[in-house]
VOVORO-671309 format. One line per field, with one value per atom (N, C-alpha, C): residue number from 1; residue in one letter; atom name; x, y, z. Coordinates in steps of 0.2 Angstrom, whole numbers. Atoms other than C-alpha are relative to their C-alpha. Example, Ala and Ser with C-alpha at 12.3 -4.5 7.8 and 13.67 -1.06 7.14 Angstrom:
! residues 2
seq <- 1:1:1:2:2:2
type <- a:a:a:s:s:s
atom <- N:CA:C:N:CA:C
px <- 4:62:4:-4:68:-4
py <- -6:-22:6:-6:-5:5
pz <- 0:39:0:-1:36:3
***
This chain:
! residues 269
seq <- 1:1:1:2:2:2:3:3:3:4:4:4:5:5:5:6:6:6:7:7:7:8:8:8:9:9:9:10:10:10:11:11:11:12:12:12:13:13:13:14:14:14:15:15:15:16:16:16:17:17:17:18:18:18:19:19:19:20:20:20:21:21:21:22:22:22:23:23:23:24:24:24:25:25:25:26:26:26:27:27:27:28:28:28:29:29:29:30:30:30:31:31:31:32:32:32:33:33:33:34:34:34:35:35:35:36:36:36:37:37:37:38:38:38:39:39:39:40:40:40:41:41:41:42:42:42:43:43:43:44:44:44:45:45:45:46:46:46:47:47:47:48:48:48:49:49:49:50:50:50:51:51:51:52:52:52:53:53:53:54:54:54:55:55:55:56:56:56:57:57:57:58:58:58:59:59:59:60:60:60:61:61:61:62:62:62:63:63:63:64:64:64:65:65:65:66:66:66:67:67:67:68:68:68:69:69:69:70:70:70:71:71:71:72:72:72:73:73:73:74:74:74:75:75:75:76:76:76:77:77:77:78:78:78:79:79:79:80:80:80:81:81:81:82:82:82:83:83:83:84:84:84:85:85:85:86:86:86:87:87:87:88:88:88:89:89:89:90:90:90:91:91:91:92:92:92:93:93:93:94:94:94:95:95:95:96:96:96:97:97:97:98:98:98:99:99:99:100:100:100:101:101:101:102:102:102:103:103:103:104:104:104:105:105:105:106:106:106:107:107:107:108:108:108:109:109:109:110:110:110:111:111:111:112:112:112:113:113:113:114:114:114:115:115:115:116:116:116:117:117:117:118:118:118:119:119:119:120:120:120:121:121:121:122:122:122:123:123:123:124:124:124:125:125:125:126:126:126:127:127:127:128:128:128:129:129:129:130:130:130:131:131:131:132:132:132:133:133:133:134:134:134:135:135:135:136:136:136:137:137:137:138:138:138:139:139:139:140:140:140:141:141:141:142:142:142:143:143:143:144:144:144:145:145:145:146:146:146:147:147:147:148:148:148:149:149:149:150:150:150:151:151:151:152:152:152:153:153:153:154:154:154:155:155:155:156:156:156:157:157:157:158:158:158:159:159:159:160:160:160:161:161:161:162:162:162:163:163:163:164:164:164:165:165:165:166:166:166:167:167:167:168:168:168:169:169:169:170:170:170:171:171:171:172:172:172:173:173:173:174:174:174:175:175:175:176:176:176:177:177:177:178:178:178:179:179:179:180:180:180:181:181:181:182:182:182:183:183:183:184:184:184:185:185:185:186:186:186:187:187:187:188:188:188:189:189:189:190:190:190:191:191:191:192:192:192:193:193:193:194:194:194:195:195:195:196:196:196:197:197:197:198:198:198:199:199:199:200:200:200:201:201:201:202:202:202:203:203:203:204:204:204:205:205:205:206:206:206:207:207:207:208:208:208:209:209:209:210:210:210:211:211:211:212:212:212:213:213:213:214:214:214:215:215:215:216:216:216:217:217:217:218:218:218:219:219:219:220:220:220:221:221:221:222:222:222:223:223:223:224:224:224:225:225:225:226:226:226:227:227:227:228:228:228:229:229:229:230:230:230:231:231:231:232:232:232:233:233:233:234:234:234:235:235:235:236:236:236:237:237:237:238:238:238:239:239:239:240:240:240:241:241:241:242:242:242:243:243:243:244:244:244:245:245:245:246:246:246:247:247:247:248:248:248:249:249:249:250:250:250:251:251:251:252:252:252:253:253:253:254:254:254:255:255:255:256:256:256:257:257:257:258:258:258:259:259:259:260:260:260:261:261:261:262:262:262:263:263:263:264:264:264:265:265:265:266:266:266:267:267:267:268:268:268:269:269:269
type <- x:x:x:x:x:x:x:x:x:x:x:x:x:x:x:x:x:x:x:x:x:x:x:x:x:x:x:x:x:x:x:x:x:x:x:x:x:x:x:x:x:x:x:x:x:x:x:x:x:x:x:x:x:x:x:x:x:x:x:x:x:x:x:x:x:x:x:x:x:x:x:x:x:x:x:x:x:x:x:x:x:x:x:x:x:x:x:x:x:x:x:x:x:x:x:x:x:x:x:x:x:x:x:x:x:x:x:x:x:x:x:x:x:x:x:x:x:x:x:x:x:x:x:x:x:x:x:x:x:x:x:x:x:x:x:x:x:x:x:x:x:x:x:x:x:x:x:x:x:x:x:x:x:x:x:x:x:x:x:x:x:x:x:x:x:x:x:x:x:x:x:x:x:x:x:x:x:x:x:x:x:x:x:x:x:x:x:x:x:x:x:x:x:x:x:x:x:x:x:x:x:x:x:x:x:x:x:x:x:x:x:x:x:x:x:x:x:x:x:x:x:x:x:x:x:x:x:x:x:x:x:x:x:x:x:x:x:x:x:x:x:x:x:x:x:x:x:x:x:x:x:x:x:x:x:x:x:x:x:x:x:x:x:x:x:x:x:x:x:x:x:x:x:x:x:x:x:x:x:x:x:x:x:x:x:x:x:x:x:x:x:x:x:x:x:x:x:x:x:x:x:x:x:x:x:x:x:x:x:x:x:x:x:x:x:x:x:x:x:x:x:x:x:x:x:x:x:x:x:x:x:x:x:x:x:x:x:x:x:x:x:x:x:x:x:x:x:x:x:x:x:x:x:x:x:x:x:x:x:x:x:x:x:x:x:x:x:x:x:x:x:x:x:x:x:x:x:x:x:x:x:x:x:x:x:x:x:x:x:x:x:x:x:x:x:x:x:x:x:x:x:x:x:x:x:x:x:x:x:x:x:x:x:x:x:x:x:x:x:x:x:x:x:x:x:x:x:x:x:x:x:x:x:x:x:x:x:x:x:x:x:x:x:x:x:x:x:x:x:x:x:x:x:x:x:x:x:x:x:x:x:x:x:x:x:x:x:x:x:x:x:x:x:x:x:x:x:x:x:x:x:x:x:x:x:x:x:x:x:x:x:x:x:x:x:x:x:x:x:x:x:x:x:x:x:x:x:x:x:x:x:x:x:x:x:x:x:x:x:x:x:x:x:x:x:x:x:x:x:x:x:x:x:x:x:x:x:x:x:x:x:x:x:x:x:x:x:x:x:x:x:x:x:x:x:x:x:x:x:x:x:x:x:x:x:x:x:x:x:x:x:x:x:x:x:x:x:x:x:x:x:x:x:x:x:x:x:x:x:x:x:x:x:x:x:x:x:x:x:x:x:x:x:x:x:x:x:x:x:x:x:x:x:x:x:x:x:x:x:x:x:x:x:x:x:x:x:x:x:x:x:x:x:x:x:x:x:x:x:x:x:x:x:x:x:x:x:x:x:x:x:x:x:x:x:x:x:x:x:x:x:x:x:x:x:x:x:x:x:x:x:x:x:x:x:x:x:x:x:x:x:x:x:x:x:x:x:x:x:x:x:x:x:x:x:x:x:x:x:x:x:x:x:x:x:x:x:x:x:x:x:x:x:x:x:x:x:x:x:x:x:x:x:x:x:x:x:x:x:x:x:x:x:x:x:x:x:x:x:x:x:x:x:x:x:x:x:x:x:x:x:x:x:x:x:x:x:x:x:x:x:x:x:x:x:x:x:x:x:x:x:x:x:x:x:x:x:x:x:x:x:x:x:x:x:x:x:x:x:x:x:x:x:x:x:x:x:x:x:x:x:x:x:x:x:x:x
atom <- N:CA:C:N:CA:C:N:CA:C:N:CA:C:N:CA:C:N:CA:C:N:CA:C:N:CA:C:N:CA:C:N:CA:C:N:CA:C:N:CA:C:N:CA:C:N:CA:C:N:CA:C:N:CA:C:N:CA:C:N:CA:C:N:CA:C:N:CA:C:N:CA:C:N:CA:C:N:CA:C:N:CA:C:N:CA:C:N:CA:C:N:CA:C:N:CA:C:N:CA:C:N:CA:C:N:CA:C:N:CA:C:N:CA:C:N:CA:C:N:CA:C:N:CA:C:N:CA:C:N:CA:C:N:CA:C:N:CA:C:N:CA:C:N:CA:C:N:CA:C:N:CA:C:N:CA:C:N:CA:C:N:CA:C:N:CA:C:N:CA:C:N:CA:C:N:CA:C:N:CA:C:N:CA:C:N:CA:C:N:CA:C:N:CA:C:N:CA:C:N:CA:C:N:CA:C:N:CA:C:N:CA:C:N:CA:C:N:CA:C:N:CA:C:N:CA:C:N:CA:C:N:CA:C:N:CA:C:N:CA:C:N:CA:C:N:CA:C:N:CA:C:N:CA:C:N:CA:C:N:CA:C:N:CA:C:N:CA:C:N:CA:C:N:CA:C:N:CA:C:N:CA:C:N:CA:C:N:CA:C:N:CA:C:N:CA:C:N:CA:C:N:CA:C:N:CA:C:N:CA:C:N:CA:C:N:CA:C:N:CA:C:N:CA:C:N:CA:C:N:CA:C:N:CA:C:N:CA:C:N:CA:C:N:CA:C:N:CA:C:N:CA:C:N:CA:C:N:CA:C:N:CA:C:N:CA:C:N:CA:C:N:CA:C:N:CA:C:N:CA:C:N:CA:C:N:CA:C:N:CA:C:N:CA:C:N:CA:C:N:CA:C:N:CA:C:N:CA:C:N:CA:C:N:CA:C:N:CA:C:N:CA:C:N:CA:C:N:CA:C:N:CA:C:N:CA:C:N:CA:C:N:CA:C:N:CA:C:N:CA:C:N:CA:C:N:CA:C:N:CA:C:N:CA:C:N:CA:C:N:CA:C:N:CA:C:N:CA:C:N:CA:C:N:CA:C:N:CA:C:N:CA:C:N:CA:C:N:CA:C:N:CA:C:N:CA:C:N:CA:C:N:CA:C:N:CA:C:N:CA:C:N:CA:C:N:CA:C:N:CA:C:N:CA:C:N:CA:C:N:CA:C:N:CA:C:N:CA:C:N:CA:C:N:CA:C:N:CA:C:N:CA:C:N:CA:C:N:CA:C:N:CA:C:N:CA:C:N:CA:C:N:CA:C:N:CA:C:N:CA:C:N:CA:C:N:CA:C:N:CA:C:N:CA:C:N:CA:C:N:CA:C:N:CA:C:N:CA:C:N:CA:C:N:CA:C:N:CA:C:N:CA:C:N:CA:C:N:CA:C:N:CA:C:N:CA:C:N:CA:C:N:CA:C:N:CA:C:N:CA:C:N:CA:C:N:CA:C:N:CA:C:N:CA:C:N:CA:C:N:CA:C:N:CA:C:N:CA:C:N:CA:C:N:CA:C:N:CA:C:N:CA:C:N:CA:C:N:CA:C:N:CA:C:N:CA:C:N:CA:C:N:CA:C:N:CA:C:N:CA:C:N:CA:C:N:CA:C:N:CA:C:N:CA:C:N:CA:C:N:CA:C:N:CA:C:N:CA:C:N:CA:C:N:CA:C:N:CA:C:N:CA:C:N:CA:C:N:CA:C:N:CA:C:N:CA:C:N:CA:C:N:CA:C:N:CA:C:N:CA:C:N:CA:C:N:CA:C:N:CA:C:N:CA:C:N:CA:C:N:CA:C:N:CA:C:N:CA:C:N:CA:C:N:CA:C:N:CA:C:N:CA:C:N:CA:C:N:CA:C:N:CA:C:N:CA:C:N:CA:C:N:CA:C:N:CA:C:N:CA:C:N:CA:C:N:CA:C:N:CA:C:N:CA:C:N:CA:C:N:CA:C:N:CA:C:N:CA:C:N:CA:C:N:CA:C:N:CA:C:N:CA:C:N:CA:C:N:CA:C:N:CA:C:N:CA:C:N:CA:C:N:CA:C:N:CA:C:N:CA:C
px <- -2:926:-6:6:908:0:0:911:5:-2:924:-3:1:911:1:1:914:-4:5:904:-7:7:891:3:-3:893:-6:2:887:-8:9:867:-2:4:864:-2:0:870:-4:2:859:4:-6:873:6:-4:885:-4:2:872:-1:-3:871:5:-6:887:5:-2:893:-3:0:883:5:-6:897:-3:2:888:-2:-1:884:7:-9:905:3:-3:907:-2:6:895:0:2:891:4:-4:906:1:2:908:-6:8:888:1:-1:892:4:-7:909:-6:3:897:-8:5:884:4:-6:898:2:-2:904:-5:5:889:2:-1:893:6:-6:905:7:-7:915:0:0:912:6:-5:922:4:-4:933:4:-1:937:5:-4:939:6:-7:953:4:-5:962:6:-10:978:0:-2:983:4:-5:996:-6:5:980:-2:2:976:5:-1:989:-2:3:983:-6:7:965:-4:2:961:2:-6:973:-4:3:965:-7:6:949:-4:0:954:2:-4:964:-8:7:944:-2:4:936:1:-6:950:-6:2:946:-7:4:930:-5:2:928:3:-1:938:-4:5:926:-5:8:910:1:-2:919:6:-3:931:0:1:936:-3:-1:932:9:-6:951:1:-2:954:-4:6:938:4:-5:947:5:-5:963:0:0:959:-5:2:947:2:-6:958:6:-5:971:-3:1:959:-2:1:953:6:-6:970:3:-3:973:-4:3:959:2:-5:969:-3:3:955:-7:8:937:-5:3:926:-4:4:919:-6:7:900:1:1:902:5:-5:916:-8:4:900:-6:7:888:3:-3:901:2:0:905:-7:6:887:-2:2:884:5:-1:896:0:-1:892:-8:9:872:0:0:879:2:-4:888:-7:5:872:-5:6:859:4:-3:872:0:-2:875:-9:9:853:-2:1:851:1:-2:861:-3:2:856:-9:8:836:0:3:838:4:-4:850:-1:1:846:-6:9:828:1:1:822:-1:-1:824:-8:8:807:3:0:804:2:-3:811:8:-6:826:5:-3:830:0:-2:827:9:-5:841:7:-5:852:2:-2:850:4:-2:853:8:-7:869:6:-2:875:2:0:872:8:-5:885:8:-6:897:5:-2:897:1:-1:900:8:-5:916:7:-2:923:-3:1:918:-5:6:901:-6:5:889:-5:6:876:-9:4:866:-3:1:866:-1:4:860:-5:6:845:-3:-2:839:-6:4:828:1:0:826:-4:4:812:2:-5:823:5:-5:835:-1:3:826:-2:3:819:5:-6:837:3:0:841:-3:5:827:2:0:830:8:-6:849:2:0:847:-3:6:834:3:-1:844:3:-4:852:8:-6:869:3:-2:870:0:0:878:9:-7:894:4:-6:909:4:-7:920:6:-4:933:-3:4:921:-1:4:913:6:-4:927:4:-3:937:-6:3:922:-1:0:919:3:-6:934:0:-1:936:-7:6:917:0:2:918:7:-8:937:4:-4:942:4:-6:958:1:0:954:4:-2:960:-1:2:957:-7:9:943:-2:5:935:-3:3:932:-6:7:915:-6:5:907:2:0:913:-6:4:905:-9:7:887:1:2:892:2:2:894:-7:8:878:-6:3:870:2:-2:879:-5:4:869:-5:7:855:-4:3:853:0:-2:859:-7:7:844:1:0:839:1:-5:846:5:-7:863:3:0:863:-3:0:857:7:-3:870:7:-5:882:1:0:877:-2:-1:873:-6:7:857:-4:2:845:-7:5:832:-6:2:819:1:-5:831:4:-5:843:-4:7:827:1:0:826:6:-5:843:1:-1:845:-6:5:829:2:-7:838:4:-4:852:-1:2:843:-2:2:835:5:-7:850:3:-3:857:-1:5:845:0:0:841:10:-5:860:0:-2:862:-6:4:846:2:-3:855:7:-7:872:2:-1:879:3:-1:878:9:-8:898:2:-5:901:-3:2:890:-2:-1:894:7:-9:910:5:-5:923:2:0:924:8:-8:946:0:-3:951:-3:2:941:3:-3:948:7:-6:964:2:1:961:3:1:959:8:-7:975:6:-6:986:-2:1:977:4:-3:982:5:-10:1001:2:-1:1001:0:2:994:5:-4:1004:8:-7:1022:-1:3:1015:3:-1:1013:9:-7:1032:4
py <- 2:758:0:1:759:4:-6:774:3:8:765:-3:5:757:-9:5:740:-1:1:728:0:1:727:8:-8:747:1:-1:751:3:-5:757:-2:0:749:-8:9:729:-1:3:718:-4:9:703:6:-2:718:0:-4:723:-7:9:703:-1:4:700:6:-5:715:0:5:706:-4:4:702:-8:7:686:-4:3:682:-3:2:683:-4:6:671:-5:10:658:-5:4:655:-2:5:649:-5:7:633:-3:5:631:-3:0:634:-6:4:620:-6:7:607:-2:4:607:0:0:609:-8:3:595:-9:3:586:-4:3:584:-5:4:571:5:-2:577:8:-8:595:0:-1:591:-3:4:581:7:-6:598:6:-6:609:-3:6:595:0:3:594:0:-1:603:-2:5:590:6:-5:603:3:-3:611:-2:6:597:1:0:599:7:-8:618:1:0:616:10:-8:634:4:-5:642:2:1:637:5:-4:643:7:-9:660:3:-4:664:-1:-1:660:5:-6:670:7:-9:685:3:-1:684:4:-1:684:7:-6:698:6:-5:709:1:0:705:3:-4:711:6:-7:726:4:-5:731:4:-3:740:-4:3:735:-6:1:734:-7:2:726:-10:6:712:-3:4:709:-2:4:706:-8:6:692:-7:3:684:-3:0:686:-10:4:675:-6:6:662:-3:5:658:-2:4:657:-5:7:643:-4:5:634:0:-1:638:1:1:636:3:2:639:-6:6:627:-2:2:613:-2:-1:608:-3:3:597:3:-2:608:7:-8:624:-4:3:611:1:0:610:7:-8:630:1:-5:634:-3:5:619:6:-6:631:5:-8:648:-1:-2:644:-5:1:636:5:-4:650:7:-3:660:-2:4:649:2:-1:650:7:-7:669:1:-2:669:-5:5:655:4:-4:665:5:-7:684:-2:1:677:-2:0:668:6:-6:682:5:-6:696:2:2:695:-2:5:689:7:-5:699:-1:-1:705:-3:4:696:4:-7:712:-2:2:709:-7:4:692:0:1:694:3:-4:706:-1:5:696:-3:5:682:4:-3:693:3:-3:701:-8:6:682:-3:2:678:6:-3:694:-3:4:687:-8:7:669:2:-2:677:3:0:684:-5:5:668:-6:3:661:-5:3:654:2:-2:652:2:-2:665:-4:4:656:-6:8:639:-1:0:645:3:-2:648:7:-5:663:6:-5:671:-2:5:667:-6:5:657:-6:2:647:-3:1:648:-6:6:639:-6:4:627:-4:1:623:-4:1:622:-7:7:609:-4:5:599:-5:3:597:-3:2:592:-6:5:581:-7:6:570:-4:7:553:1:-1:561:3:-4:570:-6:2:562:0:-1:563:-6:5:552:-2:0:547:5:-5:557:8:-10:574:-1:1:568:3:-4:572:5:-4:583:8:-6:595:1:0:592:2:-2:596:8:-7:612:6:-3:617:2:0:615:1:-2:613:8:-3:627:5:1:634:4:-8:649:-1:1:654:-3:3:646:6:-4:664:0:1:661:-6:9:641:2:3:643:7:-7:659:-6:3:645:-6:1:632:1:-2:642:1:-4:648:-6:7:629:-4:1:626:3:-4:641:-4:3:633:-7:6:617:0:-3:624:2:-4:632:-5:3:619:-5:3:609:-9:8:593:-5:7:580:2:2:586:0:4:585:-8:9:566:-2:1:566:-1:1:569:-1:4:562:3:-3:577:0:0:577:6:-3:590:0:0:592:3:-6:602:3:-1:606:7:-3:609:7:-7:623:4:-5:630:4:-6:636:2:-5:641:5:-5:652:5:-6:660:2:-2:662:6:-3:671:5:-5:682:5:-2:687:4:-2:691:7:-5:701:7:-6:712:4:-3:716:4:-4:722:4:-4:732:6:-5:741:4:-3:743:1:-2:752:-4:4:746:-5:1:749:-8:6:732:-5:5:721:0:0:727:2:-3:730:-8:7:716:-4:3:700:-4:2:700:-3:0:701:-6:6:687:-7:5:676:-1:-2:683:-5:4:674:-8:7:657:-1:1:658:1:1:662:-6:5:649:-8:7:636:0:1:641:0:3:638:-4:7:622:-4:5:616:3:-2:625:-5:4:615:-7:7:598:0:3:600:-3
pz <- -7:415:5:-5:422:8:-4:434:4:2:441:6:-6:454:-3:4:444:0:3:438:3:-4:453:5:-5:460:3:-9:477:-1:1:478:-6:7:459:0:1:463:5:-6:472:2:-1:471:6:-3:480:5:-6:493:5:-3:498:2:-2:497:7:-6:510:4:-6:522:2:-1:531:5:0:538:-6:6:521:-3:4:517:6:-4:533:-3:2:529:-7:5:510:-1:4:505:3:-1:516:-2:2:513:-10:10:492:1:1:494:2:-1:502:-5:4:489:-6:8:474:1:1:481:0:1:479:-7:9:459:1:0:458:-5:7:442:3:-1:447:6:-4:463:0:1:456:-3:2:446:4:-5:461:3:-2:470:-8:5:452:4:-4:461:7:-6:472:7:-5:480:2:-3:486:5:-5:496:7:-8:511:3:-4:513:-4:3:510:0:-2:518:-5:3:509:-6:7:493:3:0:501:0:-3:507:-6:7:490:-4:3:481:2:-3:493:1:2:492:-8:8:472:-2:0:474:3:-1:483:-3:4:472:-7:7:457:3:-4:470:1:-3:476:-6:2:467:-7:6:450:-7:6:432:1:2:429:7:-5:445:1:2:442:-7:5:425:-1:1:430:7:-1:442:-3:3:431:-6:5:417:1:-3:430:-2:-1:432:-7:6:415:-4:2:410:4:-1:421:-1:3:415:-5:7:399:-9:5:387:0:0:381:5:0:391:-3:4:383:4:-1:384:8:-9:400:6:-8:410:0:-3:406:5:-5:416:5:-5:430:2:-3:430:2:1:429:8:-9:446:6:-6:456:-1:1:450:6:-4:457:7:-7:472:3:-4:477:0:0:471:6:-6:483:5:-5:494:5:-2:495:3:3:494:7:-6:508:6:-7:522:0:-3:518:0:-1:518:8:-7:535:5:-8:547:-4:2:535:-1:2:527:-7:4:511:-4:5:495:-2:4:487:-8:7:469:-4:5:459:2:-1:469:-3:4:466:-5:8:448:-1:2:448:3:-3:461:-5:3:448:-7:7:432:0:-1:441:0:0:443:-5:7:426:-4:3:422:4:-4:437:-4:3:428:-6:5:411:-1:-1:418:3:-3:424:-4:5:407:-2:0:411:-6:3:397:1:-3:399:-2:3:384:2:-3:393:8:-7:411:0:-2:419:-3:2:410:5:-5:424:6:-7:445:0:0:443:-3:3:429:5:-5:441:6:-6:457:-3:5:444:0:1:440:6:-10:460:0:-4:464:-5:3:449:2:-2:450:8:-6:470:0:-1:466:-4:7:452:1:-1:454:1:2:449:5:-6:464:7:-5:477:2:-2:490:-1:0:486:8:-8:503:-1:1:498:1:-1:496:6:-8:513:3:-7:522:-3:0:513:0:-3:513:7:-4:529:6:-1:533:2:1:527:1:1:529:9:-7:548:4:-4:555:-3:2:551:6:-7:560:2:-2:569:7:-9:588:4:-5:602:4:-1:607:-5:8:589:0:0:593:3:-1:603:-6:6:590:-7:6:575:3:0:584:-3:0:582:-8:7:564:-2:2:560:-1:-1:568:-8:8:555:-7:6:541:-2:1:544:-2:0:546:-5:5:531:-7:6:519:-1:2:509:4:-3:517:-3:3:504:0:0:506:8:-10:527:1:-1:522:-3:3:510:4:-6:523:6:-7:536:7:-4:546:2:0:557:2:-3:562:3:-6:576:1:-3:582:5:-1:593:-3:4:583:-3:2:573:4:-5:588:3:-1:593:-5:8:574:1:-4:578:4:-6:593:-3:3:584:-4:5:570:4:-6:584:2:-3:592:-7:5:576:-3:2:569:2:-7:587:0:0:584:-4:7:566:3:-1:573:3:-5:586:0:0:583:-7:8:568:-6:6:552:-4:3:548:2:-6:561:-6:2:550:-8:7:532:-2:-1:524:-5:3:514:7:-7:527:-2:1:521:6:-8:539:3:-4:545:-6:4:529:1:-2:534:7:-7:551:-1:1:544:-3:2:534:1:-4:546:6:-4:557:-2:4:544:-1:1:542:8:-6:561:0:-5:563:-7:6:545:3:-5:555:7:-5:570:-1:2:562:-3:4:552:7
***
């Protein structure tokens, strides 16, 4: 049962000590959805259940729950929602679904590795080894071949740059807007709208520069420079005020969103 801090326990994981950046559990995952959604077939995958599509958040926040039980919680608790999910994949994956698992496991990776480097700091080279190797245990739980990815960071980054760079990579009209959708609208309060504006901004900002051509999105030196500020600000806080505010599971804020969305979908009926 591994003590029972599960599979990544508190003071040993560097993928926990990322991911309880709780600016990391706002941000990556819109940033992860818009480069997933990058692979065509890959996000053809993640859209399979149509019913998902008129509550797109839902879907989001039900990921990002899961997710954080496999980071935080127990063995037992880690193996029964990954259990869930490979049973509704229903099968072993074949050689081309492990290319499409492995595309959103190391976006969701880059992702977590993108936000906590610029608003936290940047893990030393020991570190992300161990980031990456806790990833490779993550993706092996969620039935990612471990044999068949990156087998070190370096591998890893390697992996990154190539797959951004490849012809095969590019957004559909359908992905454009429905990530776009859900990366940026998302359906908070009316005192959350101008704090989401700015953490849209960040999410921009961080994302690689062929996939802001990709979608159309521009930035500026301008644009650099309030990201800058931003990062400033952010930083000078986490420095000052206690830890507890800016670490911790970011449920409550996912909670937010999904009851924002049965609002505005009771609204619309």
């Amino acid at each position: 049962m591994m003590g029972d801090g599960g599979y990544f326990p508190r003071g040993r994981s560097i993928l926990r000590d990322v991911h309880e950046e709780r600016i990391v559990g706002v941000l990556y995952g819109q940033r992860a959805l818009l480069l997933q959604a990058m692979h065509p077939v890959a996000f053809e995958g993640l859209v399979a259940d149509t019913a998902g599509l008129a509550a797109p958040f839902r879907r989001l926040v039900r990921t990002a729950k899961t997710m954080e039980r496999v980071y935080f919680g127990t063995t037992a608790e880690a193996d029964r929602v990954t259990a869930a999910v490979r049973r509704m994949h229903g099968r072993v994956p074949a050689a081309r679904e492990q290319e499409h698992l492995l595309w959103i496991l190391a976006c969701l990776a880059d992702s977590a590795l993108a936000i906590h480097q610029r608003f936290v700091g940047r893990l030393g080279e020991p570190d992300r080894e161990r980031f990456w190797q806790d990833y490779l245990a993550l993706g092996e739980l969620f039935a990612v071949d471990r044999a068949a990815a990156p087998s070190d960071y370096g591998a890893f980054r390697a992996y990154m740059r190539e797959r951004l760079a490849g012809d095969d990579m590019h957004v559909t009209p359908t992905a454009r807007a429905l990530a776009l959708r859900v990366a940026f609208d998302l359906p908070m309060p009316a005192h959350r709208r101008p704090a989401l504006a700015v953490l849209n901004h960040a999410i921009v900002g961080t994302l690689p520069a062929r996939a802001r051509r990709e979608y159309g999105l521009s930035w500026s030196r301008l644009d650099a420079a309030r990201l800058a500020a931003f990062t400033v600000a952010l930083r000078s806080g986490a420095f000052v005020l206690p830890r507890a505010l800016w670490t911790g599971s970011s449920a409550r804020d996912y909670e937010v969103v999904a009851r924002g969305e049965a609002r505005r979908i009771s609204t619309a009926a």
